[in-house]
N, C-alpha and C positions, 0 to 999 in steps of 0.2 A: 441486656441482650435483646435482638430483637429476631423476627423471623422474615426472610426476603423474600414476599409476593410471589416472585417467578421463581427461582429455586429451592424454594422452601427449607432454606437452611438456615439453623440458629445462629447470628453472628453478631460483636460486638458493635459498637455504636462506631467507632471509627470505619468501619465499615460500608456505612450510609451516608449521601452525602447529606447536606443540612438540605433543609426545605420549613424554612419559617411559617407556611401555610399548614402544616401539619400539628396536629395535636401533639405529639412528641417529639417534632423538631427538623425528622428524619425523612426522607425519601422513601417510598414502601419499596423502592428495590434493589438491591445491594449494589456499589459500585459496578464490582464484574457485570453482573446484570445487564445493570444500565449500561455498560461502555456497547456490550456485546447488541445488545437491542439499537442504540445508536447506528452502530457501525450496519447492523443489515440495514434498516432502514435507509444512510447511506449510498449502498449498493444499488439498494433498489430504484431508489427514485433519480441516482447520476448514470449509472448504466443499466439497469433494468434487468438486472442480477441478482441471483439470491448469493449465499454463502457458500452453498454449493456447488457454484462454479467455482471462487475462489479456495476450494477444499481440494476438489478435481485437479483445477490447473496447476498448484501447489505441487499434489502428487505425483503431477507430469513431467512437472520441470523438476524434481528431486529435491524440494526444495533449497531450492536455487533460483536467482537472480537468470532471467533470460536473458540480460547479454553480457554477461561479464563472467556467470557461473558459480557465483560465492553463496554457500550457503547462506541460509535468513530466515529470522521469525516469521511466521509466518503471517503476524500482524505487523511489520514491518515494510512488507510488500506495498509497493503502489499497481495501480491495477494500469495498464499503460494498452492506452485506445487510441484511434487517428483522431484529431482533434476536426471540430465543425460538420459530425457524420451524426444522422441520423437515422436511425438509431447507431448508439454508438458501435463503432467495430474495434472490437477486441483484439489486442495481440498477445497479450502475457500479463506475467506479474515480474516488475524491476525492481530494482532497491532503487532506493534515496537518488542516489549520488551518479545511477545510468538515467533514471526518470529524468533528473535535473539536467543531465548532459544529451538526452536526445532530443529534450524541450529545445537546448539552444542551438543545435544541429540543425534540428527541423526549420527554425525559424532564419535560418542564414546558412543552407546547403550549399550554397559559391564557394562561401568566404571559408567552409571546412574541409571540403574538397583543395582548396588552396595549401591548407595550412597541409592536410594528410600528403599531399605532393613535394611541400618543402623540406617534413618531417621523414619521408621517404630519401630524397638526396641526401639531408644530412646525415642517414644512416648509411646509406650507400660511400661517402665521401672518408666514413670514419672504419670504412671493410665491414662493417656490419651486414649480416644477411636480412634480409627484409621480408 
């Protein structure tokens, strides 16, 4: 058993991750810890955000996914900014799989604007309401 630095809780050795520079083997701060410590740090120095925001804008959007509305962990969330802005400008938090899909939207608006137009006729063509 050991005791984790920042949350000072007793916790087994699988707990910590290895750290061969240590006299006992172990990292002095518990996985959780450490992820949580990571991840602000993170925040901080790619958007210039604490936790904070991401705690707030969570509560805002219910959490939920801002475009699609599905709920979500809340460390699942990508934090989704205009890209080449400085400082960066914020618009939500998306899951996975909207972040992914408005990445390749952004980068080729013609050619999706295209597609949403064909996708519209062939619903149109089959009496679907649109």
């Amino acid at each position: 058993m050991k005791v984790c630095s920042k949350c000072l809780q007793k916790k087994g050795s699988d707990f910590f991750a290895i750290d061969r520079t240590k006299p006992d083997g172990m990292t002095s701060q518990c996985k959780e810890c450490r992820t949580a410590s990571k991840r602000k740090s993170y925040f901080k120095s790619e958007y210039g955000i604490g936790i904070e925001w991401i705690d707030i804008t969570y509560k805002q959007q219910n959490g939920c996914c801002k475009v699609c509305g599905e709920k979500c962990e809340k460390a699942s969330l990508k934090v989704d900014h205009v890209h080449g802005t400085n400082p960066p400008i914020l618009r939500g938090l998306l899951c996975n799989s909207c972040n992914l899909d408005l990445g390749r939207v952004e980068a080729n608006i013609a050619k999706y604007e295209t597609l949403i137009v064909e996708a519209k006729l062939s619903a149109h063509y089959r009496g679907e309401a649109i």
